[in-house]
ZAMAR-629030 format. One record per atom (N, C-alpha, C, O): x, y negated, z negated; residue number from 1; atom name. Coordinates in steps of 0.2 Angstrom, whole numbers. Each point is the difference from the previous one (the first is absolute). Layout:
REM ZAMAR-629030
+-------+-------+-------+-----+----+
|     X |     Y |     Z |   i | at |
+-------+-------+-------+-----+----+
|     X |     Y |     Z | NUM | CA |
...
+-------+-------+-------+-----+----+
REM end
This chain:
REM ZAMAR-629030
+-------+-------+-------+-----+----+
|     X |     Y |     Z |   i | at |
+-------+-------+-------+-----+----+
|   185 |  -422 |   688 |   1 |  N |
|    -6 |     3 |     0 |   1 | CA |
|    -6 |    -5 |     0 |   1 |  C |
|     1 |    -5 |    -3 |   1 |  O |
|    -7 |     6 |     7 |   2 |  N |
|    -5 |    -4 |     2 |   2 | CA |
|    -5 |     3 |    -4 |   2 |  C |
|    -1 |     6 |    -2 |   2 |  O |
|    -2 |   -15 |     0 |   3 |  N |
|    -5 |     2 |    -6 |   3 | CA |
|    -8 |    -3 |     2 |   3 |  C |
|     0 |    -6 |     2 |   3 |  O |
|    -5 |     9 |    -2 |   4 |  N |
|    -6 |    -3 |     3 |   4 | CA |
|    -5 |     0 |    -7 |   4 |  C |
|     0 |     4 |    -4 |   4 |  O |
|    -2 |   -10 |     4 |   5 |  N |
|    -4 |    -5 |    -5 |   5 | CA |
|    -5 |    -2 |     5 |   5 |  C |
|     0 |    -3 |     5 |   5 |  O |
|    -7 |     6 |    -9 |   6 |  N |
|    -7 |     0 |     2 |   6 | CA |
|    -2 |    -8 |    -1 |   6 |  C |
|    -1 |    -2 |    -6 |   6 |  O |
|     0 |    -1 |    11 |   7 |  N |
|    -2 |    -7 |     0 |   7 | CA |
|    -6 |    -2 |    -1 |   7 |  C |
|    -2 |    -3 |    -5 |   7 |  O |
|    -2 |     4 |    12 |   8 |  N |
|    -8 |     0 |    -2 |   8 | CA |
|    -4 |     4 |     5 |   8 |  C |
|     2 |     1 |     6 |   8 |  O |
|   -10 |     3 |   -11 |   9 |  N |
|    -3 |     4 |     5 |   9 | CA |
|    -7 |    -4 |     3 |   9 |  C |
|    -4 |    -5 |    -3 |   9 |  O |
|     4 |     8 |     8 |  10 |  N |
|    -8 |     0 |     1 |  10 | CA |
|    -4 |     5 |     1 |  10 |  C |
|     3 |     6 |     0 |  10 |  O |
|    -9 |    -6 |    -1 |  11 |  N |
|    -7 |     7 |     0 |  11 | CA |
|    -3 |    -1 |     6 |  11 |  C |
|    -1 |    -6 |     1 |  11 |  O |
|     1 |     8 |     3 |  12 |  N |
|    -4 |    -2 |     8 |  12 | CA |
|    -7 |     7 |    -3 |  12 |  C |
|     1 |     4 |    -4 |  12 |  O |
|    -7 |    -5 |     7 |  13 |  N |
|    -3 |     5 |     0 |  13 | CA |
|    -2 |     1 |     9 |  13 |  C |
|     0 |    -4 |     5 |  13 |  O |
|    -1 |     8 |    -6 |  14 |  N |
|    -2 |     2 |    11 |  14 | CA |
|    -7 |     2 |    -1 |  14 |  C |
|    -2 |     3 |    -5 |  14 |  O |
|    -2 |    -5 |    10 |  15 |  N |
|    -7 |     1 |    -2 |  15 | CA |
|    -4 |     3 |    10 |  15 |  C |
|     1 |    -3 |     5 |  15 |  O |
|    -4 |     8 |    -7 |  16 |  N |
|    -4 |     1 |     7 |  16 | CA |
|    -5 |    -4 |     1 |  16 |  C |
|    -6 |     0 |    -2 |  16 |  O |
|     8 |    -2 |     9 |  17 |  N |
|    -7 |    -5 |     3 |  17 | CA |
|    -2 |     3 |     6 |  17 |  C |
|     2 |    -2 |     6 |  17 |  O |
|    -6 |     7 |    -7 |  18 |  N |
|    -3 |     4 |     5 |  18 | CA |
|     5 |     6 |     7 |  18 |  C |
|     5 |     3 |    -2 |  18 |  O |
|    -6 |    -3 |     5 |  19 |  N |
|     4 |     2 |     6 |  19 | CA |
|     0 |    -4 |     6 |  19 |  C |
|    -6 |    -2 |     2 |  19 |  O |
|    10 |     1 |     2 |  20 |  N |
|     2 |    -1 |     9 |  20 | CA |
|    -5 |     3 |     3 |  20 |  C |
|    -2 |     5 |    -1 |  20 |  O |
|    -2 |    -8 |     5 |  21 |  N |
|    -6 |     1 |     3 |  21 | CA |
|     3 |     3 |     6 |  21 |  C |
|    -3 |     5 |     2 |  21 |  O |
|     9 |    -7 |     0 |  22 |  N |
|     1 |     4 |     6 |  22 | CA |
|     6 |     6 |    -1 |  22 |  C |
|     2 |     2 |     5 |  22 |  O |
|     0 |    -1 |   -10 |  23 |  N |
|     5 |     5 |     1 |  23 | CA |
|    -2 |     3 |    -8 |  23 |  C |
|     2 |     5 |    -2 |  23 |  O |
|    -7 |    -8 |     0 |  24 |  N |
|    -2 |     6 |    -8 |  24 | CA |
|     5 |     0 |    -6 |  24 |  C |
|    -1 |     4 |    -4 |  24 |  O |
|     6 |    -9 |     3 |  25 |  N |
|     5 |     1 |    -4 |  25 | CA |
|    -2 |    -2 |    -4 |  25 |  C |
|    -5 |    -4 |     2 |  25 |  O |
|     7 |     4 |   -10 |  26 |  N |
|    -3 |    -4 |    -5 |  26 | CA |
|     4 |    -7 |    -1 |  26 |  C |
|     6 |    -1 |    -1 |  26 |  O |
|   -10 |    -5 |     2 |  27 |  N |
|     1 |    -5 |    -1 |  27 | CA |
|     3 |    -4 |    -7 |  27 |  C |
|    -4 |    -4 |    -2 |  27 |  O |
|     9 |     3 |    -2 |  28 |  N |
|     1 |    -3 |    -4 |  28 | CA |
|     3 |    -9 |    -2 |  28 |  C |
|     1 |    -4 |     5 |  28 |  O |
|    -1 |     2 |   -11 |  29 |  N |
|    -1 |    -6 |     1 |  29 | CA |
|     0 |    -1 |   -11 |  29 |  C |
|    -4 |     1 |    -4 |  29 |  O |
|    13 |    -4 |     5 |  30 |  N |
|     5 |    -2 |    -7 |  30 | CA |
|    -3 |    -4 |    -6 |  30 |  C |
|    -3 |    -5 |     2 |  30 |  O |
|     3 |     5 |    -6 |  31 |  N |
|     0 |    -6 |    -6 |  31 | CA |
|     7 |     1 |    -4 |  31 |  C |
|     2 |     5 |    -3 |  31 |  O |
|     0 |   -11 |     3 |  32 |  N |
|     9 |     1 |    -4 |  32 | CA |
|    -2 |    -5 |    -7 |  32 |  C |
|    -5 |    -3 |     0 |  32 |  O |
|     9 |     4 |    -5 |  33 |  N |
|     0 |    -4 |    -6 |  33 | CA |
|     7 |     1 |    -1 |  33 |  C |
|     3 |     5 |    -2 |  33 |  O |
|    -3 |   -12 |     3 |  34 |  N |
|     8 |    -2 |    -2 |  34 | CA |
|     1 |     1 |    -7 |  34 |  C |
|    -5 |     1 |    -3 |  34 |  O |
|    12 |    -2 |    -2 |  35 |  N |
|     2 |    -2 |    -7 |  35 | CA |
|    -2 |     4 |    -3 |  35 |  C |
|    -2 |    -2 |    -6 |  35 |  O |
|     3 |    11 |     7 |  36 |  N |
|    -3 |     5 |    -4 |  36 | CA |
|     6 |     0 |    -3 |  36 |  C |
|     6 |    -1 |     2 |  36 |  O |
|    -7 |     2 |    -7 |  37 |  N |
|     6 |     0 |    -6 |  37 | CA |
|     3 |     7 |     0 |  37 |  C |
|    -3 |     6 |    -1 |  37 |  O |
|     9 |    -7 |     1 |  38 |  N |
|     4 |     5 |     3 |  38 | CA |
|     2 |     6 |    -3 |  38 |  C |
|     3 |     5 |     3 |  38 |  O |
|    -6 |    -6 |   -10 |  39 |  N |
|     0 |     7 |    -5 |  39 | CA |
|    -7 |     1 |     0 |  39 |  C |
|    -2 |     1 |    -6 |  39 |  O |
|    -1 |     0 |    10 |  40 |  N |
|    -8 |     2 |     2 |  40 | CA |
|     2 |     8 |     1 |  40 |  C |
|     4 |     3 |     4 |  40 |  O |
|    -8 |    -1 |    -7 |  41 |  N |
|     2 |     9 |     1 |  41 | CA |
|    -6 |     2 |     6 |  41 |  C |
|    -5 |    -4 |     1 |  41 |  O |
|     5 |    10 |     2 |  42 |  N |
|    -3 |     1 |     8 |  42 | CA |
|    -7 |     4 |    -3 |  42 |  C |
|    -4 |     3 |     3 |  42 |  O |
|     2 |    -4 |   -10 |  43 |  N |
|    -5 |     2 |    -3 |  43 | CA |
|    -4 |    -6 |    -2 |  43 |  C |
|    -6 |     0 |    -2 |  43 |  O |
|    11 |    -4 |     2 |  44 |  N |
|    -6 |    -7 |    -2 |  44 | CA |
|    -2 |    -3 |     6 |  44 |  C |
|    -5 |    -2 |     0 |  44 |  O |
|     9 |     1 |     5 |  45 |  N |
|     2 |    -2 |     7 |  45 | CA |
|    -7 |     4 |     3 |  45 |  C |
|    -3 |    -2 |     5 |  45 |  O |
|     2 |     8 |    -6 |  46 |  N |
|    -6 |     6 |     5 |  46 | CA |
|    -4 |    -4 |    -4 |  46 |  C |
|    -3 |    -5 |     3 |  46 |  O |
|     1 |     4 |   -12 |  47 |  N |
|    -7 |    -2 |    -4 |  47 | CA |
|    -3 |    -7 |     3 |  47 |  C |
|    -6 |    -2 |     0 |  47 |  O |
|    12 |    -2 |     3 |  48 |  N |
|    -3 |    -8 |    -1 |  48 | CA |
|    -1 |     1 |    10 |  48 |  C |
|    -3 |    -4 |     3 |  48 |  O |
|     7 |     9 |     1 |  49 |  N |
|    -2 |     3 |     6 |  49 | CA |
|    -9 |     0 |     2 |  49 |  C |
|    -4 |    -3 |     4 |  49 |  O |
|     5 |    10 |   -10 |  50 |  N |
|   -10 |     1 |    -1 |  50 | CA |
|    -5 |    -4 |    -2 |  50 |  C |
|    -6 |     0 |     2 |  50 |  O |
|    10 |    -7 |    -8 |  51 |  N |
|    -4 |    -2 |     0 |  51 | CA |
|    -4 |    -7 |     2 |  51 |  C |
|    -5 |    -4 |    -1 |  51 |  O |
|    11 |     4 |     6 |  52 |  N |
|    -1 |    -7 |     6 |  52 | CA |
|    -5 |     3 |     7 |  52 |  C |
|    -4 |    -3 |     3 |  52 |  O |
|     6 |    11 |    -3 |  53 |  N |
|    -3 |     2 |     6 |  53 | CA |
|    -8 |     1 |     0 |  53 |  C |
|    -4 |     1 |     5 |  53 |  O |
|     1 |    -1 |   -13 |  54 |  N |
|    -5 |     0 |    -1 |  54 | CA |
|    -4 |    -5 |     2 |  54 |  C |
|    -6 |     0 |     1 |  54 |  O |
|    10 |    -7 |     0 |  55 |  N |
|    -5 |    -5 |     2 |  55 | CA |
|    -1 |    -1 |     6 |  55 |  C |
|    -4 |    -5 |     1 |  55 |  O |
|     8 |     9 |     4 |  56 |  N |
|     1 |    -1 |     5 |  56 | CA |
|    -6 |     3 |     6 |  56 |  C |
|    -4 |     5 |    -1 |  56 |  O |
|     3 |    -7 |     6 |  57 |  N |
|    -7 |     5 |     5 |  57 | CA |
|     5 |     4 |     2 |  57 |  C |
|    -3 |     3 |     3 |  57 |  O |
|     9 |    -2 |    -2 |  58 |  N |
|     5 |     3 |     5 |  58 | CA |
|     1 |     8 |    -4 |  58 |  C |
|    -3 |    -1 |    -5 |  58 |  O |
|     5 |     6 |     6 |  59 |  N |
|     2 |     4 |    -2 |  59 | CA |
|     7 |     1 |    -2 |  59 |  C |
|     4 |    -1 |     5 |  59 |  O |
|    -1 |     3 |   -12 |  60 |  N |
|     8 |    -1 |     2 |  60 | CA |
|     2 |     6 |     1 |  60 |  C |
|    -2 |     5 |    -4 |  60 |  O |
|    10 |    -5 |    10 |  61 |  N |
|     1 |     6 |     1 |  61 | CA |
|     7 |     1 |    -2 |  61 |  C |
|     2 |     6 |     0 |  61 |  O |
|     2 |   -12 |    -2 |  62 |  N |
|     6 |     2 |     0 |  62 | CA |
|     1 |    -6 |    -8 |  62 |  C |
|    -4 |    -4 |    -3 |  62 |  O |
|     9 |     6 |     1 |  63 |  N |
|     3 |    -7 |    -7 |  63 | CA |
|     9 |     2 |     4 |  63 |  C |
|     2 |     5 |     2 |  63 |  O |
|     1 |    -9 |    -3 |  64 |  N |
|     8 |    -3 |    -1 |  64 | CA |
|     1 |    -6 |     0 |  64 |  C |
|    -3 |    -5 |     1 |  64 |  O |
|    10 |     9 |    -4 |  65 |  N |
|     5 |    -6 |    -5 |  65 | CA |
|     6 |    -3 |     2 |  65 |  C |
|     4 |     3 |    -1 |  65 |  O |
|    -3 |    -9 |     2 |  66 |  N |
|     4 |     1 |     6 |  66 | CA |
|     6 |    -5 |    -6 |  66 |  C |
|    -1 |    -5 |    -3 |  66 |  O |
|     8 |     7 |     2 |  67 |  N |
|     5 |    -4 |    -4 |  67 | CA |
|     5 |    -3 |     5 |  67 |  C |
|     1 |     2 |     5 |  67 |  O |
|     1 |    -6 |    -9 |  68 |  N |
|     4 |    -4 |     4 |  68 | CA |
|     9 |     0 |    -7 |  68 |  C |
|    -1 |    -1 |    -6 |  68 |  O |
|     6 |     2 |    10 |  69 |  N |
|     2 |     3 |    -5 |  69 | CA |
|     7 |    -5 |     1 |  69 |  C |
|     2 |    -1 |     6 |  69 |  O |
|     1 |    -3 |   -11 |  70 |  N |
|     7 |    -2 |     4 |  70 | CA |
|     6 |     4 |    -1 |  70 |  C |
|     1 |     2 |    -6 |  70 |  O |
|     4 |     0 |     9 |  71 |  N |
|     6 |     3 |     1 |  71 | CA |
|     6 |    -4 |     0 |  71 |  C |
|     1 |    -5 |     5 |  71 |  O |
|     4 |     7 |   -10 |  72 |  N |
|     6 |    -4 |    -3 |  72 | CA |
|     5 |     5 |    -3 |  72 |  C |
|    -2 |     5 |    -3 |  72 |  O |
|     8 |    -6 |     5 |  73 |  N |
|     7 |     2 |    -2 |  73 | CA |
|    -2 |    -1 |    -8 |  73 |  C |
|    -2 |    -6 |    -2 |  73 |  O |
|     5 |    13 |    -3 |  74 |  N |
|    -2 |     0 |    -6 |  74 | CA |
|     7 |    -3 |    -3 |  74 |  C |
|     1 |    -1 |    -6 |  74 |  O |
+-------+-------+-------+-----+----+
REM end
């Protein structure tokens, strides 16, 4: 049986910077932070989300969490 142990996450926030002048899409554009500690619950992860995005001129349109996990014969 295979067992997967939570390594380390990251917080990416995605933020909109305007749209494509020529095709109209919305334009987006990443901030990652490495080293989030990996019993971070997706409650504190959205609060420290909002309140990095406060300082921002960008508007934020997305938050994810991205793990990285290792897999090993138990």
């Amino acid at each position: 049986m295979a067992v997967a142990n939570l390594t380390t996450s990251q917080l990416r926030l995605v933020f909109q910077d305007g749209n494509d002048p020529i095709t109209g899409k919305p334009v987006f554009k990443g901030k990652s932070f490495n080293n989030v500690k990996t019993i971070a619950t997706a409650d504190q992860l959205y609060a420290i989300a909002n309140a990095f995005s406060g300082l921002q001129a960008l508007v934020l349109y997305n938050v994810e969490r991205k793990d990285s996990l290792d897999i090993h014969q138990a």
